[in-house]
C-alpha positions as CSV (number, residue, x, y, z in Angstrom):
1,X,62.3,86.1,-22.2
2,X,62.7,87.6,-18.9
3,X,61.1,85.2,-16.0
4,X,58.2,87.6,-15.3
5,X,57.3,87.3,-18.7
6,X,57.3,83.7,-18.7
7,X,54.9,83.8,-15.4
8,X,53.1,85.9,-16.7
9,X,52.5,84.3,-20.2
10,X,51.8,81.1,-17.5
11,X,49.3,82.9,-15.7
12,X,47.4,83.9,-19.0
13,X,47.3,80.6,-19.9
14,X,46.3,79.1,-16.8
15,X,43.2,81.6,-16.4
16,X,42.3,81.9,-19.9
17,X,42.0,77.5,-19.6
18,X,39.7,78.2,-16.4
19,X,37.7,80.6,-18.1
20,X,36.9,78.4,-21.0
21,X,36.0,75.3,-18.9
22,X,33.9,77.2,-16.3
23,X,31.9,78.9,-19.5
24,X,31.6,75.4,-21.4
25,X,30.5,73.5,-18.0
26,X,28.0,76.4,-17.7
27,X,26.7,76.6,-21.3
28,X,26.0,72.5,-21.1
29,X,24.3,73.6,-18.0
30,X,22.2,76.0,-19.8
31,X,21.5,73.9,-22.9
32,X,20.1,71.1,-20.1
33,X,17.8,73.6,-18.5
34,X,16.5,75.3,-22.1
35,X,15.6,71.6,-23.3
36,X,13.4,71.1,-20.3
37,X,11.9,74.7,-21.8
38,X,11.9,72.8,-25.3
39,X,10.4,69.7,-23.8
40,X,7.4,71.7,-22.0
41,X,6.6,73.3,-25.5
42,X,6.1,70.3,-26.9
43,X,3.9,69.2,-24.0
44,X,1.9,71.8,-24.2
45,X,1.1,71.5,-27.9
46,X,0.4,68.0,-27.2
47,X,-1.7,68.6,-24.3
48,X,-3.7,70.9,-26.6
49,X,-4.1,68.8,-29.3
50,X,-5.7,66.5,-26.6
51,X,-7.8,69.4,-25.7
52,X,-6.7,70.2,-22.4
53,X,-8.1,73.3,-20.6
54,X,-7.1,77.0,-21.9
55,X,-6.2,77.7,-17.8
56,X,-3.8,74.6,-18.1
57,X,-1.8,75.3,-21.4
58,X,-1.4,78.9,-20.8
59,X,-0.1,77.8,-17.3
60,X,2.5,75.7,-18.5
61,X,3.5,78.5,-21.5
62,X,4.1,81.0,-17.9
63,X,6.4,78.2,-16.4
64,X,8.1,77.7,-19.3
65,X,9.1,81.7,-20.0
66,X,10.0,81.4,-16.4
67,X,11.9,79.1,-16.7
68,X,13.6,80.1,-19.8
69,X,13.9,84.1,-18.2
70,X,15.7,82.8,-14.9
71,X,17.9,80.2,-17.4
72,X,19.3,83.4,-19.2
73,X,19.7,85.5,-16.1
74,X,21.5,83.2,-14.2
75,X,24.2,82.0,-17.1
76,X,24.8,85.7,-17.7
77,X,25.4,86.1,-13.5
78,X,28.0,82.9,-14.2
79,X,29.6,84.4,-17.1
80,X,30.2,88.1,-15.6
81,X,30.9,86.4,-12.3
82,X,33.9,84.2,-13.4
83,X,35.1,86.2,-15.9
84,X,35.8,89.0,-12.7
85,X,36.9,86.6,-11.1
86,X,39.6,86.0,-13.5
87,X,40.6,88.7,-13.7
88,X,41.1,89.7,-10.7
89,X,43.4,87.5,-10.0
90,X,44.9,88.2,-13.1
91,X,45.1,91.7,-11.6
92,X,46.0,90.4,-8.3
93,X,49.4,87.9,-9.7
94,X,50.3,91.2,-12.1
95,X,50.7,93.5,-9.0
């Protein structure tokens, strides 16, 4: 193999290793933040089993689609951002 090949072979390695770990780091990321989404649901059935006010459980369901909206917004922004990232350095070694 020529030794641009070989670099480049390196390169796609090297990238496609820091793309995996920066989207496994932010998936456990994403999994911690849904479960505090998961953990106010089952608050809030508990707080109405308890018979807490309407204004109080309905309050807590807005925070938690809030929560869970900005959770999935943001890990999308992660992935899109380091995968460009990637490549363009990819793009940037290539050239």
């Amino acid at each position: 193999m020529p030794n641009g090949t070989k670099q480049m072979l390196s390169t796609l390695k090297k990238n496609g290793l820091e793309i995996f770990v920066h989207i496994l780091i932010g998936s456990l990321l994403f999994i911690i933040i849904l479960l505090l989404a998961v953990g106010i649901e089952f608050l809030i059935k508990w707080f109405q089993d308890q018979g807490v006010s309407a204004y109080i459980t309905e309050t807590m369901k807005c925070v938690k689609v809030f929560i869970f909206g900005i959770d999935i917004l943001l890990f999308i922004f992660f992935i899109v951002n380091v995968v460009s990232k990637s490549l363009l350095r990819l793009n940037e070694k290539a050239n």
